[in-house]
N, C-alpha and C positions, 0 to 999 in steps of 0.2 A: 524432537529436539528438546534438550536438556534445557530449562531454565534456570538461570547461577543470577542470584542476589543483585550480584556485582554490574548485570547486564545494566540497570537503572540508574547507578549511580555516575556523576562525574567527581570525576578525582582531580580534576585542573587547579590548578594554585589560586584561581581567584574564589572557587568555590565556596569555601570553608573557611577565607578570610574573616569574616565576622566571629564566627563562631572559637575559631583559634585567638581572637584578638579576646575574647571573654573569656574562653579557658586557660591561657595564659596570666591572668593576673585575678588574685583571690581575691582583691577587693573589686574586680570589677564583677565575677560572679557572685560572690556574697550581697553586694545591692541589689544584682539584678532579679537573684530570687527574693531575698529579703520585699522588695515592690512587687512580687510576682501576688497577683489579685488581690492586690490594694493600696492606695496610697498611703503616704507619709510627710512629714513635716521634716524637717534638716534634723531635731531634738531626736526625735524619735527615731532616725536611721544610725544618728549616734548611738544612741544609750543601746540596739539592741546591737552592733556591730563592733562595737566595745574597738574602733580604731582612730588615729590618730584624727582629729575634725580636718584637717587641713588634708590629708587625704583622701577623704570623703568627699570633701568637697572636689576636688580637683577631679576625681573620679565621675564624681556624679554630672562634671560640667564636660567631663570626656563620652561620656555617655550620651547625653543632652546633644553634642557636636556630632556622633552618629546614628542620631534619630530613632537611638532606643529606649532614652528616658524623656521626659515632658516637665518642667516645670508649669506650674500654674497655680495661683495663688496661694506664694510660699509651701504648696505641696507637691511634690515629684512621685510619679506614676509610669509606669510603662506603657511606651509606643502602642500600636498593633504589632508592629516588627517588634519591641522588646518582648512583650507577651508572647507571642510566637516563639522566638528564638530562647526562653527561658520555658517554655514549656515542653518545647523538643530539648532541650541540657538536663532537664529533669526525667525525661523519658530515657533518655540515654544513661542517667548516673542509675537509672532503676533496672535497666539492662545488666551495667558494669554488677550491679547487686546480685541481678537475681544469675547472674554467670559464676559471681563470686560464691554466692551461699548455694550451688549446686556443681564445684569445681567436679569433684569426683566422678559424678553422672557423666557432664561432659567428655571426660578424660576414657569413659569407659564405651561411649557413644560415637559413631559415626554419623557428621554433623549432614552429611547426605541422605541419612536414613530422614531428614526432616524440610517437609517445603519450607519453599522463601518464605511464605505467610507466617508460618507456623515461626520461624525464628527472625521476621522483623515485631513480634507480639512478643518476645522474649519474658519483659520485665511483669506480662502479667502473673508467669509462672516465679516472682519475687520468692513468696512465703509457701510456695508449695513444699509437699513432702513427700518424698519418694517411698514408698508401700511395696513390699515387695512379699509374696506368700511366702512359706517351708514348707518343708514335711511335715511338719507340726501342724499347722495354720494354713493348709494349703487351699482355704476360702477366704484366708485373709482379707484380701482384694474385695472381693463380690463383696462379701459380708458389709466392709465400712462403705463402698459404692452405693448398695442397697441403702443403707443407712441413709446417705445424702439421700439421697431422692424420696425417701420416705418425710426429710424433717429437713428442707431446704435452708430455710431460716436461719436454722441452728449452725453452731460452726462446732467441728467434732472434739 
């Protein structure tokens, strides 16, 4: 029996609530990575978010009301739940990335040729480079492979 991605996931309208409620509005993801592993002072969430204070604020008291952000002494930080849910939105925009800067590959790729595993890890494959031998170069491959593994450290 065939294993499909989809088999895991639920797609019901209350699922994804949170997370549409945060990809729906730019100020509300922009704080919430902006606090992503570390607090802040109200000054400070201004100056780097360069938007209106009275916005922010009202944002950050919408946040606070679904127990993604934490005030405490005059500093706001994310929940468990906000850290979570801004760490999987980051996982996610590094997928939409790494889909983006390898469209071509994809488009030439049959997405069955590759397990679930192998395409829910998507965004590790970000900044990879697709290597491909000639007639010329037809050790191309081996040769820079060899390479890594000889000087792991290094990057090529």
């Amino acid at each position: 029996m065939k294993h499909c991605l989809f088999d895991e996931l639920d797609f019901s309208e209350d699922t994804f609530d949170l997370t549409r409620y945060i990809l729906t509005s730019e100020i509300r993801l922009d704080l919430l990575l902006n606090l992503y592993d570390t607090s802040k002072v109200l000054d400070e969430i201004k100056s780097e978010l360069n938007k209106k204070p009275e916005n922010i604020l009202r944002s950050l008291n919408e946040l606070i009301d679904r127990k993604l952000v934490v005030k405490s002494d005059k500093k706001y930080f994310l929940s468990s739940t906000g850290h979570l849910l801004a760490m999987n939105i980051i996982k996610l925009f590094d997928n939409w990335n790494s889909i983006d800067n390898h469209f071509d590959f994809w488009q030439k790729h049959s997405i069955n040729s590759f397990t679930s595993k192998f395409i829910k890890k998507i965004h590790i494959w970000e900044n990879a480079e697709l290597m491909e031998s000639d007639t010329i170069e037809f050790d191309k491959t081996l040769r820079v492979f060899l390479k890594i593994c000889m000087n792991p450290d290094k990057s090529i």
